[in-house]
C-alpha positions in Angstrom: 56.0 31.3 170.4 57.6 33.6 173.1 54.8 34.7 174.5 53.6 32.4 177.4 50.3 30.0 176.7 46.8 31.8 178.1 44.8 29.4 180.1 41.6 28.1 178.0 38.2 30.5 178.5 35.0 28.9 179.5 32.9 29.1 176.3 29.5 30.5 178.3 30.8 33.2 180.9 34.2 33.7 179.5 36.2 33.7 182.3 39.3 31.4 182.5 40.3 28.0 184.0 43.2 28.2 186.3 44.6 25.4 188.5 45.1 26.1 192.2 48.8 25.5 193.3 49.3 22.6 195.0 51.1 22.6 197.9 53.2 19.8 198.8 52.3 18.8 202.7 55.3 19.6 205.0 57.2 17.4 207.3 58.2 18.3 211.1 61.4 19.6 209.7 60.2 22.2 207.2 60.6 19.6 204.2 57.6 18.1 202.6 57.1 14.2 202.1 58.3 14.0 198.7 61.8 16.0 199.4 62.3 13.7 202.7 62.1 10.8 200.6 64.1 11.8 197.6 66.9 12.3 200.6 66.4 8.9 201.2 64.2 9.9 204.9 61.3 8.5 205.7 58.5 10.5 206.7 57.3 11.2 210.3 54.2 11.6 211.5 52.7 14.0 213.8 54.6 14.0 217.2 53.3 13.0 220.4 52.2 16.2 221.7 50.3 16.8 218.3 48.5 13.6 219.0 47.3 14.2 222.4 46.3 17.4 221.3 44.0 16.1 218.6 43.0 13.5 221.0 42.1 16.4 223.8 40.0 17.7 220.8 38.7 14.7 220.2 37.4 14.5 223.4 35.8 18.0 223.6 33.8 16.8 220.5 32.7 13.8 221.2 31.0 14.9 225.1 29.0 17.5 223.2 25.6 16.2 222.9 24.3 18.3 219.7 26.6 16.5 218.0 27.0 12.7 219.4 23.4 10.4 218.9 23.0 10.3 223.1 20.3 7.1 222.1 23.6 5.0 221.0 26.5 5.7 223.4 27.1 5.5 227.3 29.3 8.2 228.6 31.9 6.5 231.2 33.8 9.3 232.2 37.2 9.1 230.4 36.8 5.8 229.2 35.3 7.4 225.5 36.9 9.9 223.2 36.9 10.7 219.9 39.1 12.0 217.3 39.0 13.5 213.8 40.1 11.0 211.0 41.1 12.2 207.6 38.6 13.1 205.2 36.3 14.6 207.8 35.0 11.8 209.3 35.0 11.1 213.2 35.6 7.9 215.7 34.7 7.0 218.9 37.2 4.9 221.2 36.2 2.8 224.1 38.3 1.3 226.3 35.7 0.1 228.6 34.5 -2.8 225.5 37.6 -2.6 223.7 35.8 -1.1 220.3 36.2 2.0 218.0 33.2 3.2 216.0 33.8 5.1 212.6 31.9 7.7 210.8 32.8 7.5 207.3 29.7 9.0 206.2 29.2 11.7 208.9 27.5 11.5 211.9 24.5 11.2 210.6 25.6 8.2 208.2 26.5 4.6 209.0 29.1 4.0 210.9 31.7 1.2 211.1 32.3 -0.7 214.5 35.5 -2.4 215.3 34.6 -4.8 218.3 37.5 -6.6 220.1 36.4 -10.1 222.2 36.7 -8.8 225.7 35.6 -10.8 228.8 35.6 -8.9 232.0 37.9 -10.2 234.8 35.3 -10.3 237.3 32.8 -12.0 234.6 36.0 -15.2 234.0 36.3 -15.3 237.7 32.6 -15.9 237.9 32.2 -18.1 235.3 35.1 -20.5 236.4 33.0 -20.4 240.2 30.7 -21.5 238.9 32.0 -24.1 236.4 33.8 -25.5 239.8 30.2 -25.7 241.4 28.0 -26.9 239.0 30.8 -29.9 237.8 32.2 -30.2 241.5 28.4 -31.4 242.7 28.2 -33.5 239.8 31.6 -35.2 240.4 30.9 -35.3 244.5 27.3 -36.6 244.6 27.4 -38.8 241.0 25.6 -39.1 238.1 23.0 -41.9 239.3 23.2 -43.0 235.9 21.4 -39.7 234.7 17.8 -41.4 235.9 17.1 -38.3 237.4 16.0 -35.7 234.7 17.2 -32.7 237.1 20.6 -34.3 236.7 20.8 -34.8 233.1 19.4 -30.8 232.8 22.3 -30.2 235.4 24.6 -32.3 233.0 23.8 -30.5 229.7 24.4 -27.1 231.4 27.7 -27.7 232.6 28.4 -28.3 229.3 27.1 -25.4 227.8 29.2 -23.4 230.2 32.0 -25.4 229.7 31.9 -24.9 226.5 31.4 -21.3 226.8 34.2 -20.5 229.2 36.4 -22.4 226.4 35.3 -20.1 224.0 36.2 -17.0 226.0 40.1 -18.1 227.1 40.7 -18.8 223.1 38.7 -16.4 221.4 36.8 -16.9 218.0 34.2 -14.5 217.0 32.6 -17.0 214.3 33.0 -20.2 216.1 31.2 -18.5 219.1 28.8 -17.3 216.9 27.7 -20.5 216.3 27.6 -22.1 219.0 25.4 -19.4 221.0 23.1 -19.7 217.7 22.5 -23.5 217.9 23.0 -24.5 221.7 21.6 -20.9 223.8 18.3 -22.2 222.6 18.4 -25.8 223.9 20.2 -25.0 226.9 18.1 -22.3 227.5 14.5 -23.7 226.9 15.4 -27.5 228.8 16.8 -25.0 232.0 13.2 -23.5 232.5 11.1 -26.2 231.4 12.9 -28.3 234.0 11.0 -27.0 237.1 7.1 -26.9 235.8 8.2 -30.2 234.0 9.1 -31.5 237.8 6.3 -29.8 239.6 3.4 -30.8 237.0 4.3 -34.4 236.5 7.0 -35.9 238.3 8.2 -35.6 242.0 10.6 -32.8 243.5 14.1 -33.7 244.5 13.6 -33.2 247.6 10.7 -35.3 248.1 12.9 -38.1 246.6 15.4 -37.9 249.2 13.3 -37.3 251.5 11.1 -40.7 250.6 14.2 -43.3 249.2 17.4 -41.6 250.1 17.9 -44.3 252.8 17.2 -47.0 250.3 18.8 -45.5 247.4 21.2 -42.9 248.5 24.1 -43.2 245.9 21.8 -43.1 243.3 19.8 -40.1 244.6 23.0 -38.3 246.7 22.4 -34.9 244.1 19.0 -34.5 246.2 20.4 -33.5 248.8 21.3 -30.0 247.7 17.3 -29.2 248.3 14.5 -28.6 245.5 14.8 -24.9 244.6 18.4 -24.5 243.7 18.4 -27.7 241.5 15.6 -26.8 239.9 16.1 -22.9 239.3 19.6 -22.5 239.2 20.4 -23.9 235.9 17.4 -21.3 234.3 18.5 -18.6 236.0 22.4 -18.4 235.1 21.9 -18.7 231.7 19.0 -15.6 231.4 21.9 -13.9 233.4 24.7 -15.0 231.2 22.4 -14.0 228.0 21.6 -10.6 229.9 25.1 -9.9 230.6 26.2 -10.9 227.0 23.7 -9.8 225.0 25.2 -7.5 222.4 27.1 -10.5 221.4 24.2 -12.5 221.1 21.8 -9.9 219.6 24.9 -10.2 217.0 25.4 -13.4 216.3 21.8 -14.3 216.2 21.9 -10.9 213.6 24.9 -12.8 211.3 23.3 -16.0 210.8 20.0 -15.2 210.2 20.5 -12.3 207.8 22.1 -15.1 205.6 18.7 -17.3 205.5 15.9 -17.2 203.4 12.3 -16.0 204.5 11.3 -19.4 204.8 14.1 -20.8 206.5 13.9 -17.9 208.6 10.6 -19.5 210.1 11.6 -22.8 210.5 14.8 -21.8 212.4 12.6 -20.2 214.3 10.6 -22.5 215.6 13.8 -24.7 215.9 14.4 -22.2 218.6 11.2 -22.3 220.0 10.9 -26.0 220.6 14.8 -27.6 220.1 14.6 -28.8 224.1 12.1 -31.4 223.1 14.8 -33.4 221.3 16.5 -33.4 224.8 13.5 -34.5 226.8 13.3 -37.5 223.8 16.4 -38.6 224.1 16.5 -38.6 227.9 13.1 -40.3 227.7 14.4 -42.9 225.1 18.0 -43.5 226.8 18.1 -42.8 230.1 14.1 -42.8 231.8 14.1 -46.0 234.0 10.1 -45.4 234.9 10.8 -46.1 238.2 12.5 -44.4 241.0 12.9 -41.4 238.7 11.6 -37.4 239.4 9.8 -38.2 235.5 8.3 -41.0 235.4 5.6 -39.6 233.0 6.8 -36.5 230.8 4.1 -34.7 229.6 6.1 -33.2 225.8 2.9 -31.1 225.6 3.8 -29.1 228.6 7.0 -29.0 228.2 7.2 -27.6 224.9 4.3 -24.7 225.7 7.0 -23.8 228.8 10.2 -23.9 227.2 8.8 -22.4 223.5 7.4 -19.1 226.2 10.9 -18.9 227.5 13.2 -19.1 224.4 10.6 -16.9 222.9 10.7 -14.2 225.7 14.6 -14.8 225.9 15.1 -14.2 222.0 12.7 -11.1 221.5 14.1 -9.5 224.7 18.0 -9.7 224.0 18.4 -11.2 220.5 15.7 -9.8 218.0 15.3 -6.2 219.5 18.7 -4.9 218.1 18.4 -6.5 214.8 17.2 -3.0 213.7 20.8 -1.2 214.3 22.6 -3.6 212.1 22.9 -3.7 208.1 24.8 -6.0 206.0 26.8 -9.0 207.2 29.3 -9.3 209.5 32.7 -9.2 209.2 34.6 -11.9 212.0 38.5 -11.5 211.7 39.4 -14.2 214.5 38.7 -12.8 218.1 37.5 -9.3 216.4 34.6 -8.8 214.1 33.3 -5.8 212.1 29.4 -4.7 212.1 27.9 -1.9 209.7 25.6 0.2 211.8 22.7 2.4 210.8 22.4 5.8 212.1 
């Protein structure tokens, strides 16, 4: 009984099991956790030199380019850095979009993005420009009773970007989701069908004012502001606005169809394809007088080939091509939301 206990033998190569100390982690002060808190001290953590130092680390990993995917990051001078999380994973920091990517798999594992809403300053100043232009002309010139298809086009894109600049002063991840999933197709598809619409079967809004703006001019006073920027402007703002946000909407077009079913992934689909032709009906229904109109006689035909060519090209250049990067569902916490990436 006086003699001490041997450790237990290993019954193959004989050889005994022995425990490795364990060392209790020390504070700043030469105390460990556990004796800082039994003196009724709360820990500290590593002091602000330490973390700049890991930081600097940090840094010197994440510009070397044997070890960083180059195919998935931009460089933007010191913008990005990297530093060592416990466990021996790694993240990237960007302060450029206001996101930090985590490996907690390794590099060459999934990582875990934390994306922050961020709207650039210049981008807001934009947008409100514009929102004063396109709802400024609308307000000066009048509606005409929306007998002019250009002007109910011009109408439902205010609106869109109304709706949008809304959406960026409150932030909501999932509520923007939503929306960019059920109206970027409409507003989108009735934009660029607009001018071959016009051109093919109707008159230009020039040539209206031109013709009956003496006659008619409060009715036709949105002519004035000449053919090509009524009828291309709308198209072309939001392809830009989808260019300039499309990691957004590659994502949100990602969430919600990742939670359909094959076949309801086809008829949303071509929901996408040809949702503008419920606008042209219900313009054509409510609002078409058949007279002194730039549509007297829509042709639905054409104007479903030309808007179904746009969404189309619009979806598989900036919404379907990153689907591919992305697994699982997305997370949205508010005006942040958290994506599983594949290596």
């Amino acid at each position: 009984l006086s003699q001490p206990a041997r450790p237990p033998t290993h019954a193959v190569t004989g050889q005994s099991w022995q425990r490795h100390p364990v060392r209790a982690r020390r504070g700043p002060c030469g105390r460990s956790d556990s004796a800082q808190l039994a003196m009724g001290k709360k820990p500290k953590g590593p002091s602000q030199a330490a973390r700049k130092a890991a930081r600097r680390e940090g840094a010197r990993r994440g510009g070397e380019e044997d070890e960083l995917p180059s195919s998935r990051y931009h460089r933007s001078g010191s913008n990005l850095y990297g530093e060592d999380i416990p466990g021996g994973g790694f993240s990237i920091f960007n302060d450029d979009t206001k996101s930090v990517e985590t490996f907690p798999f390794g590099l060459d594992g999934p990582s875990v993005r934390m994306q922050q809403r961020y709207v650039n300053p210049l981008f807001r100043c934009v947008h409100g420009f514009w929102l004063v232009v396109a709802f400024g002309n609308l307000a000066t010139f009048g509606l005409g009773g929306l007998a002019l298809f250009t002007t109910f086009c011009w109408v439902v894109h205010a609106c869109f970007c109304l709706a949008l600049f809304v959406m960026h002063c409150f932030p909501d991840g999932a509520r923007e989701a939503v929306f960019t999933f059920w109206a970027l197709p409409v507003a989108h598809g009735l934009a660029w069908a607009l001018p071959l619409q016009v051109l093919v079967g109707g008159q230009t809004p020039g040539s209206l004012w031109a013709r009956w703006g003496e006659a008619l001019g409060e009715d036709l006073l949105l002519c004035q502001l000449g053919s090509p920027f009524l009828l291309l402007a709308p198209g072309l703002v939001t392809t830009l606005y989808t260019w300039w946000e499309s990691p957004f909407v590659a994502l949100a077009f990602y969430d919600l169809r990742s939670q359909l079913l094959a076949e309801h992934k086809r008829v949303n689909y071509i929901f996408c394809l040809l949702s503008p032709v419920l606008a042209l009906a219900a313009w054509h229904a409510a609002c078409n007088p058949r007279a002194i109109t730039d549509l007297a006689t829509p042709r639905p035909v054409l104007f479903a080939a030309c808007s179904a060519a746009a969404n189309a090209a619009l979806l598989h250049t900036f919404a379907f091509r990153a689907h591919e990067n992305f697994i699982g569902t997305v997370r949205w916490l508010g005006p942040k939301w958290l994506p599983l990436l594949l290596p």
